[in-house]
C-alpha positions as CSV (number, residue, x, y, z in Angstrom):
1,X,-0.1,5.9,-9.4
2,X,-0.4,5.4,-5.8
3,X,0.4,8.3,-3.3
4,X,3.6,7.9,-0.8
5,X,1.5,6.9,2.3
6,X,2.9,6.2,5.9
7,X,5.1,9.8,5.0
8,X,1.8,11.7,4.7
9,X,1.1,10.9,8.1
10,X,3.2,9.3,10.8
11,X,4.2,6.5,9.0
12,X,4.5,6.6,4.5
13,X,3.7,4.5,1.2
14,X,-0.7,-4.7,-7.4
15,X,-2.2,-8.3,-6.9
16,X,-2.5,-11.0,-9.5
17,X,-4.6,-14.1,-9.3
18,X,-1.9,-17.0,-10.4
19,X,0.3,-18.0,-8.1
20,X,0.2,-16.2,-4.9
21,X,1.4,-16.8,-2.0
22,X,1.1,-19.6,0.1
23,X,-0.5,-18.5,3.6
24,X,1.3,-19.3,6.7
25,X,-1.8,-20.2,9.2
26,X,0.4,-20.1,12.5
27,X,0.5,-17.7,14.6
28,X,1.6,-16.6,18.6
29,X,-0.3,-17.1,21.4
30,X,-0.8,-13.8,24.0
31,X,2.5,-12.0,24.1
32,X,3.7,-13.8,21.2
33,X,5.4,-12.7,18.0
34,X,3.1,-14.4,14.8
35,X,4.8,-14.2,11.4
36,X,8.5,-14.3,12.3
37,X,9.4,-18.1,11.9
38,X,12.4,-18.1,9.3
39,X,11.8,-14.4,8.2
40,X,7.9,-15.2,6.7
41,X,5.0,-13.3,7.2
42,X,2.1,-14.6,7.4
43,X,-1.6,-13.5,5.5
44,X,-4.2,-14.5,8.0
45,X,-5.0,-14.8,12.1
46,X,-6.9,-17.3,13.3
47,X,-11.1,-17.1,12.4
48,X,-13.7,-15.3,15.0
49,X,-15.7,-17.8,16.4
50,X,-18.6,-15.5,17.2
51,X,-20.3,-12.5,16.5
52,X,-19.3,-9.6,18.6
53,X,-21.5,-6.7,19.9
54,X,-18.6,-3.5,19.0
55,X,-15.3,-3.7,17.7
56,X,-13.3,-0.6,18.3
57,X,-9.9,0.2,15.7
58,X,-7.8,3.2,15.8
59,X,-6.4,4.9,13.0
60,X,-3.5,7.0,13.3
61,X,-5.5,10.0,11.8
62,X,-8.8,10.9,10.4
63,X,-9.9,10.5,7.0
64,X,-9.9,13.5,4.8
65,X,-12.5,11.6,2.8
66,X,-14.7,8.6,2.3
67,X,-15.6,8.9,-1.6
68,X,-13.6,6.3,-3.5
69,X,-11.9,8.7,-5.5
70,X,-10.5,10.8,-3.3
71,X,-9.1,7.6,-1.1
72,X,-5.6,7.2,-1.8
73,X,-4.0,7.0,1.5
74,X,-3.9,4.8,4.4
75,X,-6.9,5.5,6.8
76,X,-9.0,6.8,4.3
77,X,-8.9,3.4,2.2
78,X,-9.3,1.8,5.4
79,X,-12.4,2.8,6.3
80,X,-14.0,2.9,2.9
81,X,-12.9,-0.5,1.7
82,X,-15.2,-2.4,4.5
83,X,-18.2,-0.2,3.1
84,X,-17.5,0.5,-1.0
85,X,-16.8,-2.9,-2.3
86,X,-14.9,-3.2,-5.5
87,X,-15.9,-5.3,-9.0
88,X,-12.9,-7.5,-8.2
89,X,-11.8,-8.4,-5.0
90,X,-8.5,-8.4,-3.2
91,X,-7.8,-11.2,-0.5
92,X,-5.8,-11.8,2.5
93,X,-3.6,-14.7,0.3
94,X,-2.8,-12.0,-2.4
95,X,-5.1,-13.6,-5.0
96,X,-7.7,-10.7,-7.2
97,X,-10.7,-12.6,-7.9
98,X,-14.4,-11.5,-8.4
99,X,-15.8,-8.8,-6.7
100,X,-19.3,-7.3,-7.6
101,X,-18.6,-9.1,-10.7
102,X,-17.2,-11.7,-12.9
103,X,-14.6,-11.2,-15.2
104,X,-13.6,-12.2,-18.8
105,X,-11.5,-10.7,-21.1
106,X,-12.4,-11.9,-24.7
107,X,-9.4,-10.1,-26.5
108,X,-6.5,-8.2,-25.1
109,X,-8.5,-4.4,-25.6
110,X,-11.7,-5.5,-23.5
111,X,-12.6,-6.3,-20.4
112,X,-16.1,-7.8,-19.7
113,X,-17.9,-7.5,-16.1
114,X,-21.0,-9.4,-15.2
115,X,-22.5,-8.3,-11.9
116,X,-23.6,-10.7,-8.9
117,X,-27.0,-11.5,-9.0
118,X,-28.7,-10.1,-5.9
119,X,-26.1,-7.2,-5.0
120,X,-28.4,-4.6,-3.1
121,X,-26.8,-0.9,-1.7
122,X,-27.7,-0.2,1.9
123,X,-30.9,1.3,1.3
124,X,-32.5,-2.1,-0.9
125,X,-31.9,-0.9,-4.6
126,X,-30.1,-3.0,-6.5
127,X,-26.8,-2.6,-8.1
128,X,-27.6,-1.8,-11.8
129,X,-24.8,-1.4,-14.4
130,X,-26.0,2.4,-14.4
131,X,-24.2,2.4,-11.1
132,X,-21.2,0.9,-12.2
133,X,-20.5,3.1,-15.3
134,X,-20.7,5.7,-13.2
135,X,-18.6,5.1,-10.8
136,X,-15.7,4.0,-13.0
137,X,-16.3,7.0,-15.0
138,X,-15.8,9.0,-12.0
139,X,-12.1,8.0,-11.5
140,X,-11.4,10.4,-15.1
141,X,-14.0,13.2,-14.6
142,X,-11.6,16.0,-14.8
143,X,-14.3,18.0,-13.1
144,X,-14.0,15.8,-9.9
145,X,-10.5,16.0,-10.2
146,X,-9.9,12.3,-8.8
147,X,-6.9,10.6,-7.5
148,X,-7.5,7.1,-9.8
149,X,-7.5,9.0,-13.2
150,X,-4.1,6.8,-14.2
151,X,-5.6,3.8,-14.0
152,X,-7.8,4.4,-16.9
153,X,-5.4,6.3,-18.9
154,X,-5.8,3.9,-21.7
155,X,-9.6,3.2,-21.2
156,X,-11.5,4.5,-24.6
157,X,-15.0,3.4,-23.3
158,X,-17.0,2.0,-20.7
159,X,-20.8,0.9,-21.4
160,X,-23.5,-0.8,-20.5
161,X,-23.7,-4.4,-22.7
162,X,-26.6,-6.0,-21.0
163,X,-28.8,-5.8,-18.6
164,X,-26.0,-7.0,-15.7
165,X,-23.0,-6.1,-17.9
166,X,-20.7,-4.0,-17.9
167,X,-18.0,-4.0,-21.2
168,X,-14.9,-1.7,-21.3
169,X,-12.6,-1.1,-24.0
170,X,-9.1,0.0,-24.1
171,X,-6.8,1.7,-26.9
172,X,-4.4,-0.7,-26.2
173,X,-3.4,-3.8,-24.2
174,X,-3.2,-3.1,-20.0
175,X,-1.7,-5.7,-17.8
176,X,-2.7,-3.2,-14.7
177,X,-6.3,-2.1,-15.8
178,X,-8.1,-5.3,-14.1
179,X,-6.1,-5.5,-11.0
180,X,-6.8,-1.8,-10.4
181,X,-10.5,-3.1,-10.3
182,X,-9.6,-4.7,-6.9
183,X,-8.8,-1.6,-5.3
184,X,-10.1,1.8,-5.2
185,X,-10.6,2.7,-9.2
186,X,-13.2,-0.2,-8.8
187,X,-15.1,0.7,-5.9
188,X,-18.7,1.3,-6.4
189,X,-21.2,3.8,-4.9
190,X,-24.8,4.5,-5.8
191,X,-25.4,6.6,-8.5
192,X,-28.7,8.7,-7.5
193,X,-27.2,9.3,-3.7
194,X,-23.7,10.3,-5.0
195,X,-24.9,12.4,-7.3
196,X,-27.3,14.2,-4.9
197,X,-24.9,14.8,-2.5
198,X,-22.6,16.2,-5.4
199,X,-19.6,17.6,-3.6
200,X,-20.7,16.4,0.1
201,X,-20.0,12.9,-1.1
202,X,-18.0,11.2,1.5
203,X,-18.1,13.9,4.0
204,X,-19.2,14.1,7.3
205,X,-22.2,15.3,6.3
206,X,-23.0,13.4,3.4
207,X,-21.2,10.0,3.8
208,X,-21.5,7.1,1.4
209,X,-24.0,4.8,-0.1
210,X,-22.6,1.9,-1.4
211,X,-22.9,-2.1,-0.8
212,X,-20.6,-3.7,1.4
213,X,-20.7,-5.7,4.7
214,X,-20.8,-2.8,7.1
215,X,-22.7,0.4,6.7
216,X,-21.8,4.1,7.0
217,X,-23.5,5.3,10.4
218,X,-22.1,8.3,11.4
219,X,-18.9,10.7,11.3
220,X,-18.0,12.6,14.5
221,X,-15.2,15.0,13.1
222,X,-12.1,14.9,15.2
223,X,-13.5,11.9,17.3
224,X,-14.7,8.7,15.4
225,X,-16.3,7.2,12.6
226,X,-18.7,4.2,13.2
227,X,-20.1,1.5,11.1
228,X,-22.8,-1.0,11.6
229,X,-23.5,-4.1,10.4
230,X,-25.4,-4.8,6.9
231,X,-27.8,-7.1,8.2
232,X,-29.1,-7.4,4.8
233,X,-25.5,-8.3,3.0
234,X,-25.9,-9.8,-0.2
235,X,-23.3,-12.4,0.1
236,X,-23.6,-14.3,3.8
237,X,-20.7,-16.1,3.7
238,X,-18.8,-12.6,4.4
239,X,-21.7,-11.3,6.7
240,X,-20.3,-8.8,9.6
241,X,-19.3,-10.4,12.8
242,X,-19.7,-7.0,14.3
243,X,-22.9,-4.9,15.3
244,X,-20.9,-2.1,15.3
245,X,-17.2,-1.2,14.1
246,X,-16.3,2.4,15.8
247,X,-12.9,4.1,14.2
248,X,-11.1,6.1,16.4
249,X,-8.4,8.7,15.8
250,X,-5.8,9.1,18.4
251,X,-2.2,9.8,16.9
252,X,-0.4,10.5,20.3
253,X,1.7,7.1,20.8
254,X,1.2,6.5,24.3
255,X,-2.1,7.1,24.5
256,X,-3.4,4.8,21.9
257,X,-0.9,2.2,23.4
258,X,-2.3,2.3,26.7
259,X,-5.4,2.4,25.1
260,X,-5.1,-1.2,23.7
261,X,-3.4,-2.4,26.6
262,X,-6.5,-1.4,28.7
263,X,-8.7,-2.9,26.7
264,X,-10.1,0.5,25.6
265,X,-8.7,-0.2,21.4
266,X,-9.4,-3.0,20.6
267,X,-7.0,-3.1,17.7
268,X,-4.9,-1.2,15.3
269,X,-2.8,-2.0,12.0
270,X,1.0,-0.5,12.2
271,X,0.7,0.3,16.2
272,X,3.4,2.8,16.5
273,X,6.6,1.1,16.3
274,X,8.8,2.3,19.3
275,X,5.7,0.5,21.3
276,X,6.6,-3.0,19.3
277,X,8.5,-4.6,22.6
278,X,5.0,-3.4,24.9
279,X,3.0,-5.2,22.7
280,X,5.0,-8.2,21.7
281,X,5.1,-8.8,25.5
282,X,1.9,-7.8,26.8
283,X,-1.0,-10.6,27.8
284,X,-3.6,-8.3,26.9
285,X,-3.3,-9.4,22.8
286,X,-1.6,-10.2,20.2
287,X,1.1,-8.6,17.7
288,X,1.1,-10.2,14.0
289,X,3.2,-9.5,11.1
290,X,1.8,-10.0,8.4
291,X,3.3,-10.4,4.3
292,X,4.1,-6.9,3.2
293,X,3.9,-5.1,0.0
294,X,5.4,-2.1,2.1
295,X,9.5,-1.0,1.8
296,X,11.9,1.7,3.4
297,X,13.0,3.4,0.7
298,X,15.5,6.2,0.2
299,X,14.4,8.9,-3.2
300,X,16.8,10.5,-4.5
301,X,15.5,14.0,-5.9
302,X,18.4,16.2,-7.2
303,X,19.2,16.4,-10.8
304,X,23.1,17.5,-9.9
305,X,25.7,17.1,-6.9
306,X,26.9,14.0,-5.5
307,X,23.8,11.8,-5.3
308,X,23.5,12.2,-9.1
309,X,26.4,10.3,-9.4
310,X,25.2,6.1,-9.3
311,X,28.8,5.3,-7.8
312,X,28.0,7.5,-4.7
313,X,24.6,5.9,-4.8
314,X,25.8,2.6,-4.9
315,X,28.5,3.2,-2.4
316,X,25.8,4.5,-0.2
317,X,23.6,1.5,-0.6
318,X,26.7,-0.9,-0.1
319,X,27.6,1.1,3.4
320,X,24.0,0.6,4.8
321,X,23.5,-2.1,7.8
322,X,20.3,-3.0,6.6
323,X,20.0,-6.4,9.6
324,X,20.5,-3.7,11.8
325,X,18.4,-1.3,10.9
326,X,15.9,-4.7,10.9
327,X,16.6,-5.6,14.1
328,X,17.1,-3.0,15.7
329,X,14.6,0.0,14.6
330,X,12.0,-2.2,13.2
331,X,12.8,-4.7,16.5
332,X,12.3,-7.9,14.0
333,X,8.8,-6.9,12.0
334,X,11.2,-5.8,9.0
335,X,14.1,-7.4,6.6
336,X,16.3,-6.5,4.6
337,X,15.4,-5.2,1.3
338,X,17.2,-7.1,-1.6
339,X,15.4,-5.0,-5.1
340,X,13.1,-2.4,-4.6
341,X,10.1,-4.5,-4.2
342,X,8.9,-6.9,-1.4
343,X,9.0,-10.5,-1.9
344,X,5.2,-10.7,-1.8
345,X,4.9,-8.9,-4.6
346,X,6.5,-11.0,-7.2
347,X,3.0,-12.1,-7.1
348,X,2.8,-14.0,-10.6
349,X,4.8,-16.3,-12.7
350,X,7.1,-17.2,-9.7
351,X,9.7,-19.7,-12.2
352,X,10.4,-16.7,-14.4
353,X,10.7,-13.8,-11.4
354,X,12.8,-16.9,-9.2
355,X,15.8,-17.3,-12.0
356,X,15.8,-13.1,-12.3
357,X,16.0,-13.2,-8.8
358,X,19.2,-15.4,-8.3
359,X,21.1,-13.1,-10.7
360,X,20.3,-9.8,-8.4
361,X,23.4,-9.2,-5.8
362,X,21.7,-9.1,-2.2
363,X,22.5,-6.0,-0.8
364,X,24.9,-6.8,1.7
365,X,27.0,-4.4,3.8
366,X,30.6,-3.9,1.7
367,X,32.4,-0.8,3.5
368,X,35.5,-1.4,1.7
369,X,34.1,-1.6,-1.8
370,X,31.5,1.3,-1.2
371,X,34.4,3.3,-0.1
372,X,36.6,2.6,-3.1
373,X,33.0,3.5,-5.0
374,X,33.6,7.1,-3.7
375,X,37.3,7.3,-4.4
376,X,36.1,6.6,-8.1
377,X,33.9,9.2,-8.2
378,X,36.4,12.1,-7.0
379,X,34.8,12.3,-3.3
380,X,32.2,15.0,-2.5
381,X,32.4,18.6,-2.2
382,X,29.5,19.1,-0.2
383,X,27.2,17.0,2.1
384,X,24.4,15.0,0.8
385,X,21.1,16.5,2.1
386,X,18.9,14.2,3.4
387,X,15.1,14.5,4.5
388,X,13.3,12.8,7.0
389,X,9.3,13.9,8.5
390,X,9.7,14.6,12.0
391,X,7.0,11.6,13.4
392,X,7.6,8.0,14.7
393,X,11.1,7.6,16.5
394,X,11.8,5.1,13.8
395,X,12.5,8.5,11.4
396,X,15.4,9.7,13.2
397,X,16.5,6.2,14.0
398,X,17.0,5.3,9.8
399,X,18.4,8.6,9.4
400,X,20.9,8.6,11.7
401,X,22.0,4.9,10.6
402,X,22.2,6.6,7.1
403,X,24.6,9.4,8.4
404,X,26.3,7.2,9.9
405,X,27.0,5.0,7.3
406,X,28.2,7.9,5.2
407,X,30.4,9.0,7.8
408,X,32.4,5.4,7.2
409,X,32.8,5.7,3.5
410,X,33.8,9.4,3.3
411,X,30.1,10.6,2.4
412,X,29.5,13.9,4.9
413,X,25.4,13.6,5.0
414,X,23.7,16.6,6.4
415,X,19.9,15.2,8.6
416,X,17.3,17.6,7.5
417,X,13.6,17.5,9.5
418,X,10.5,19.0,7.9
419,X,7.3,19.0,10.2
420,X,5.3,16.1,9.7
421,X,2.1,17.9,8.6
422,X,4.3,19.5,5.6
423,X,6.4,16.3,4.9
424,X,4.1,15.2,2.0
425,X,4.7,18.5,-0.2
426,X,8.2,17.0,-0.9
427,X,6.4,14.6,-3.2
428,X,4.4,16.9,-5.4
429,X,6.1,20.1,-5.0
430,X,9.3,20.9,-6.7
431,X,10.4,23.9,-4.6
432,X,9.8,22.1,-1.4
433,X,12.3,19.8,-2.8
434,X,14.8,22.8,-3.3
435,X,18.4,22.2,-1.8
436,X,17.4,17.8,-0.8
437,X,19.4,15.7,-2.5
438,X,17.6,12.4,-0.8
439,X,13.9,11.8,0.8
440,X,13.0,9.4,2.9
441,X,9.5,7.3,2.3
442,X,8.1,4.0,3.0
443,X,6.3,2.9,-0.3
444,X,3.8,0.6,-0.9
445,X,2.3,-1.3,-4.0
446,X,-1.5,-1.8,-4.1
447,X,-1.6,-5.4,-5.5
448,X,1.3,-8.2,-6.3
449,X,3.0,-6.5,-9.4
450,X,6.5,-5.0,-9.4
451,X,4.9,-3.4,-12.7
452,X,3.1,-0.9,-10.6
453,X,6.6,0.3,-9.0
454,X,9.0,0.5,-11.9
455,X,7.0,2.6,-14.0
456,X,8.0,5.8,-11.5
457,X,10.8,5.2,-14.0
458,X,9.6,5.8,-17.3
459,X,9.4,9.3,-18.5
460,X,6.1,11.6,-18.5
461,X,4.3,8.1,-16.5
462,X,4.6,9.6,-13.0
463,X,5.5,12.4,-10.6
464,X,7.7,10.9,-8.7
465,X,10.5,10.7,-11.5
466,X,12.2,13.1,-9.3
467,X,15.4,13.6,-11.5
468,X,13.8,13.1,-14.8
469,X,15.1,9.9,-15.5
470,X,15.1,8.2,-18.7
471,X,16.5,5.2,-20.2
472,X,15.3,2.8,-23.1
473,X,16.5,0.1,-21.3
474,X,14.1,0.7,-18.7
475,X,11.2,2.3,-20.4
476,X,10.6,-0.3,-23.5
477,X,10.5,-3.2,-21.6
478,X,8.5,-1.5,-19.0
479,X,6.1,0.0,-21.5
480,X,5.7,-4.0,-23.4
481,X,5.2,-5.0,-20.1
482,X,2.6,-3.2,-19.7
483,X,0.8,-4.3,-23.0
484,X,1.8,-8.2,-22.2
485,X,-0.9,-10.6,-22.4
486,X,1.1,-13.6,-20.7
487,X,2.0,-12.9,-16.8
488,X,5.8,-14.8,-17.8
489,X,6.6,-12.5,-20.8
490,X,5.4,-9.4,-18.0
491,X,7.7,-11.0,-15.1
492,X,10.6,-11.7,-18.2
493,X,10.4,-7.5,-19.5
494,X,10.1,-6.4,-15.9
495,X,13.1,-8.3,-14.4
496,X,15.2,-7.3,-17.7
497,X,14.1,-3.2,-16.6
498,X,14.7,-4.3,-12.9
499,X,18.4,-5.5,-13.5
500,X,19.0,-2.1,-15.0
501,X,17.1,0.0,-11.9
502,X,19.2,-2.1,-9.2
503,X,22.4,-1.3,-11.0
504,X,22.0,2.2,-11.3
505,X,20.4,2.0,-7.7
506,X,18.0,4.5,-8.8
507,X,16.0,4.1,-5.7
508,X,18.2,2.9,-2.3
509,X,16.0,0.0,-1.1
510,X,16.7,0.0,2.6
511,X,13.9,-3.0,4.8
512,X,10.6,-4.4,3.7
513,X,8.2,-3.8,6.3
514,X,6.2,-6.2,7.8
515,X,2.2,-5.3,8.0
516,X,2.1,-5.5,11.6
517,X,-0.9,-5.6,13.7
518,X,-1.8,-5.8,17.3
519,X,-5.5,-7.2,18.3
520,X,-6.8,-7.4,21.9
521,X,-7.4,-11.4,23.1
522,X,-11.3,-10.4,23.2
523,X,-11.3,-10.2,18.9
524,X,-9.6,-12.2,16.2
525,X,-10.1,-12.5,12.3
526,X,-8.4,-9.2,11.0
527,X,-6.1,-10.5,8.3
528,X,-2.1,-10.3,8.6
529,X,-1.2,-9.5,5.4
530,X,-1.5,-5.8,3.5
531,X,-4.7,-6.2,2.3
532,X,-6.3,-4.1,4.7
533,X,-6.5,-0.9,2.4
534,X,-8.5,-2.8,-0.2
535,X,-10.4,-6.1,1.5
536,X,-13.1,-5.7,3.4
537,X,-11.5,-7.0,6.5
538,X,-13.4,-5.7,9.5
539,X,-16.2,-8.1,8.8
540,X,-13.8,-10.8,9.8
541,X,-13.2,-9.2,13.1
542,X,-15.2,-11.1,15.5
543,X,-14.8,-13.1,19.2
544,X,-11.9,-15.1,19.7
């Protein structure tokens, strides 16, 4: 399961091959607004039409680690995914195709990878399928205590076949396990320099070894990470525009606005949001929004009181200006959420997810019927306790809208702020969760699969089943889903368990986020879309 992300930090938190997404190539010109035309994002900016000497990106904090398995948040997948390349490959127009390797799947328990002739790590020793086994097999080594063990829960082997193959088996049919090779549970390092670094593995001091299009150079704790350019890449086509790719770490707003205004950043994905009107107006870049697998959501975490009650969670839902909210806090890079999953990431069997679709009420604002919703259910007694981290404006600003839209309907909500350093314990810690009724996160899906989300409703599947909820109308389609062969039959057992999950409004979908993205005029090539955590994008990044 994938961490809560933008809410660790400042900001929180699958992709299948058929069907994707069309990419929308057109984009603004200097002080321009890409992305925005009728509500669509778009996936890509336009190509770099030359090398460039350095390229430097802020993040809006510093890695905690670079080894694959320990990357499970925002600027920590960042970073690695331009160096540790995966065997299957994520791209900008939501498609998963290969990677380090090519992939069959003779019978709905295996999974077959044959590895790229010529791959080479950084140092000129070439990928071997010793390498590979080990690295997967890392992901469930309950020694190393990884973040990726889920996505192997129903592996039963992994082995070396041939000389450049790879063969895993699984106890039962996984509609997830090859699209989790596209992200982190697929990355590869080197064997012999992972293993001699042991626990210094994607530190500071011990950095990576691994293949991709930029190399690990150095790590200058509290400062910067920079990358250079694998001269020696094994696939040219995707060669490095840039001699050197320097990460900063500046999490004050201003200063990493000015910064990019100045000329000093030369980029940055999800550029604080309160600065949105600065840089859609400035001359010194541009500001893209790109196709988002990223939503507003509100959790709620209490077992008992109001909020257990779906009428006051429904009501609540129905009070909720979402256009507003849109509009207002997001200042146009967001819309309103209609399920509890983007529209990019109905990423497969569009016919069959298009007719479940049509019969899902939008959520539109309905004071009068959300107030007869509480009237049903007897009124409160007490407020609602709601959570927010105490970081970007755009916090307070949902919260607030939230509050207020209980205060229409008769719903007393009571704003609670935890530091934003502390925010993420509400996730994984029960007693910080003591006396909330509601949480606050932006949540993310790692490829095009509403799969990936849903099953935080299936019993002893995840940790973020908050209130323990369990329903076989939810968790045996989910679970058949899960086994499904044929991408309809998954989209047909999915929307059946996502028809239920709406009505209950389990989850309060509030805006899909945009993947926004603000590049100096000097640079193009990063791509729009949300792909950034998983594709090796800075390689793109070159002169305009």
């Amino acid at each position: 399961m994938r961490t809560p992300r933008r809410t660790l930090i400042a900001a929180t938190v699958l992709l299948l091959a058929a069907g994707a997404v069309t990419s929308c190539k057109s984009v603004a010109g200097a002080g321009g607004v890409a992305g925005l035309t009728g509500g669509r994002f778009i996936n890509t900016t336009p190509k770099a039409r030359a090398d460039v000497g350095a390229v430097t990106w802020n993040l809006d904090y510093e890695p905690t680690s670079l080894d694959p398995i320990y990357s499970a948040n925002f600027s920590e997948d960042m970073v690695g995914a331009n160096m540790c390349e995966s065997l299957q490959r994520l791209s900008p127009d939501f498609r998963i195709g290969d990677g380090l390797a090519h992939a069959t799947h003779p019978d709905p328990r295996t999974w077959v990878y044959d590895l790229k002739p010529g791959v080479r790590f950084w140092d000129g020793t070439p990928l071997t399928t010793g390498d590979v086994v080990y690295s997967m097999k890392r992901n469930y080594d309950a020694k190393l205590a990884g973040f990726w063990a889920s996505a192997y829960r129903n592996v039963t082997s992994i082995s070396a076949t041939g000389r450049e193959q790879v063969t895993v088996k699984l106890k039962q049919p996984d509609a997830l396990f090859n699209r989790f090779m596209s992200i982190q549970p697929g990355e590869i390092v080197q064997k012999k320099y992972a293993q001699a670094k042991g626990r210094g593995y994607g530190t500071p001091d011990g950095g990576v070894m691994c293949t991709g299009p930029l190399k690990f150079a150095k790590w200058n704790t509290g400062d910067s990470i920079v990358l250079t350019r694998n001269t020696a890449y094994w696939n040219p086509a995707h060669r490095a525009h840039a001699k050197t790719f320097t990460f900063r770490f500046i999490a004050d707003p201003n200063t990493v606005v000015n910064a990019m205004l100045s000329g000093q950043i030369d980029g940055q994905y999800n550029p604080p949001t309160a600065a949105i009107p600065r840089l859609q107006g400035s001359t010194a870049g541009r500001f893209y929004v790109g196709k988002t697998l990223v939503q507003f959501d509100l959790i709620p975490t209490a077992r008992t009181g109001p909020i257990a009650d779906k009428r006051i969670r429904r009501a609540l839902s129905l009070a909720i200006d979402r256009d507003s909210i849109a509009k207002n806090v997001f200042f146009g890079s967001a819309s309103p959420s209609r399920t509890l999953v983007t529209d990019a990431t109905y990423g497969y069997a569009h016919g069959t997810w298009q007719k479940a679709l049509n019969q899902v009420p939008a959520q539109n604002l309905d004071l009068a019927k959300a107030r007869q919703l509480v009237k049903q259910a007897g009124g409160v007694k007490r407020p609602i306790v709601l959570a927010y981290p105490a970081g970007e404006t755009f916090w307070q600003q949902i919260t607030q809208a939230v509050v207020s839209a209980g205060k229409q309907i008769g719903l007393p909500i009571r704003m609670v702020s935890r530091p934003n350093q502390t925010y993420s314990n509400v996730f994984f810690d029960a007693k910080a969760r003591k006396g909330l009724d509601l949480i606050e996160t932006t949540w993310d899906t790692d490829f095009p699969d509403p799969l990936d989300k849903y099953t935080n409703f299936v019993p002893n599947f995840s940790i973020y089943n908050f209130t323990g909820y369990s329903n076989p109308a939810v968790t045996k389609p989910l679970l058949k889903a899960q086994a499904a062969e044929d991408p309809a039959e998954e989209a047909r057992l999915v929307a059946g368990a996502q028809k239920t999950i709406m009505d209950e409004q389990l989850w309060i979908p509030v805006v899909d986020m945009g993947n926004t993205l603000f590049m100096g005029t000097r640079i193009t090539g990063a791509p729009a879309a949300f792909v950034d955590e998983h594709y090796p994008w800075a390689a793109d990044v070159g002169a305009s």
